[in-house]
N, C-alpha and C positions, 0 to 999 in steps of 0.2 A: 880371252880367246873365244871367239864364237865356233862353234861346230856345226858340219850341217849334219842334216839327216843320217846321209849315208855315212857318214862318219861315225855319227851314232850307234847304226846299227852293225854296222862291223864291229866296232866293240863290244857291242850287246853278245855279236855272235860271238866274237872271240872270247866272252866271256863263257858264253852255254859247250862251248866246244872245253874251255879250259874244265868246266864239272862235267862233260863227259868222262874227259881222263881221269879226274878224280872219284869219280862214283859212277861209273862205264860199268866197270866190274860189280860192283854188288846191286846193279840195276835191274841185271841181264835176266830176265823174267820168261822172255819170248826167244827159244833159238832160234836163230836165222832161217831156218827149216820150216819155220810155219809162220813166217813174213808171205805176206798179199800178196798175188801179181795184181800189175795193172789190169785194168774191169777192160773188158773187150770190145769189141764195136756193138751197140746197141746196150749196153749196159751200164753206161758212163751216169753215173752220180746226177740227178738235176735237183736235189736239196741241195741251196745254200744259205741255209741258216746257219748261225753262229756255231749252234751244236754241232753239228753236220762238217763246218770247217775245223772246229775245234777236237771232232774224234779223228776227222784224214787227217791234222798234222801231232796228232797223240802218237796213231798207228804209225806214221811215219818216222816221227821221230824214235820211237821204241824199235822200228826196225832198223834205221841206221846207227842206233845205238850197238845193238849187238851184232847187227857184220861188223860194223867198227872193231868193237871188242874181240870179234874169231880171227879178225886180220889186222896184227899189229903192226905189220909196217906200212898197211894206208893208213892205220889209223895216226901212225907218227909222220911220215910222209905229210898227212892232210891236216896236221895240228902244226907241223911248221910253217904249212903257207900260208893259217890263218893267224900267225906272230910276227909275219911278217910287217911290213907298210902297207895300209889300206890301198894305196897304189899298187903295190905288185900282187896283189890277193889272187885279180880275175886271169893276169896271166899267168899266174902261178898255177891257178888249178886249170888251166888250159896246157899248161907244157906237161902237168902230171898226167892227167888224163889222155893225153895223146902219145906218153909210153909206156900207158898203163891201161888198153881200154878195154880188158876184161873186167876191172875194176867200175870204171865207167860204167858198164852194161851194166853189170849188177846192182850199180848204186842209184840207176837211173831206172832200173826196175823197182826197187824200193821206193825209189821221190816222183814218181809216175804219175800218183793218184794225187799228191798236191800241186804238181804242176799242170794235170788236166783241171782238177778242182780251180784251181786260180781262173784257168785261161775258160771255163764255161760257166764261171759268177762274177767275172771281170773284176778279181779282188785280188790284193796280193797275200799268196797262202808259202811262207815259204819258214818252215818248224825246226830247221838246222840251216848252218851256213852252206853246206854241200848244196840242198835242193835250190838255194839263191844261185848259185854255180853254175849247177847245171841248166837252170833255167837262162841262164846267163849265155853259156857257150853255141 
């Protein structure tokens, strides 16, 4: 059975998402409260070195780590769409997010700085299956 890529990598994530639930909670290092805002006009990141991409999706990942973790029912909500079939993944987190998009906001405040990151080193930076998501919708 040949797979492609994106096949691959939804796995991958559905795997990194399955050790969030399993080690979500004894991760949780940084509370939500002192998660980053996105950098503001004139401040946007122009390092893109590996370092550089590799601390934004650290920081990013650690902070969708622990909203995840302070809000359990996106966090189960958003671990069922990614068990899903790679098929219905992107409109699955398109139906949640559009009855839920307080959640949206907040989580798109947190994957802000790897989705500008991406889009101004013209690379793909995406540290959780969410920020593929959102960058998606």
């Amino acid at each position: 059975m040949k797979m492609s890529e994106k096949t691959v990598r939804r796995g991958l994530y559905g795997m990194f998402a399955g050790g969030l639930l399993a080690f979500g909670s004894a991760a949780i290092v940084i509370p939500v409260v002192n998660a980053q805002p996105a950098p503001g006009p004139g401040t946007e990141p122009t390092d893109c070195s590996i370092s550089s991409i590799a601390d934004t999706s650290r920081t990013v990942s650690e902070s969708t780590s622990a909203y995840l973790a302070s809000n359990p029912d996106a966090n189960n909500a958003l671990t069922q769409i990614v068990t899903t079939s790679p098929a219905d993944v992107t409109q699955g987190f398109r139906t949640y997010f559009a009855e839920n998009p307080k959640v949206e906001t907040e989580l798109m405040t947190i994957n802000q700085p790897a989705i500008d990151l991406a889009s101004q080193c013209g690379v793909q930076v995406a540290p959780t299956p969410i920020t593929e998501a959102l960058t998606d919708l």
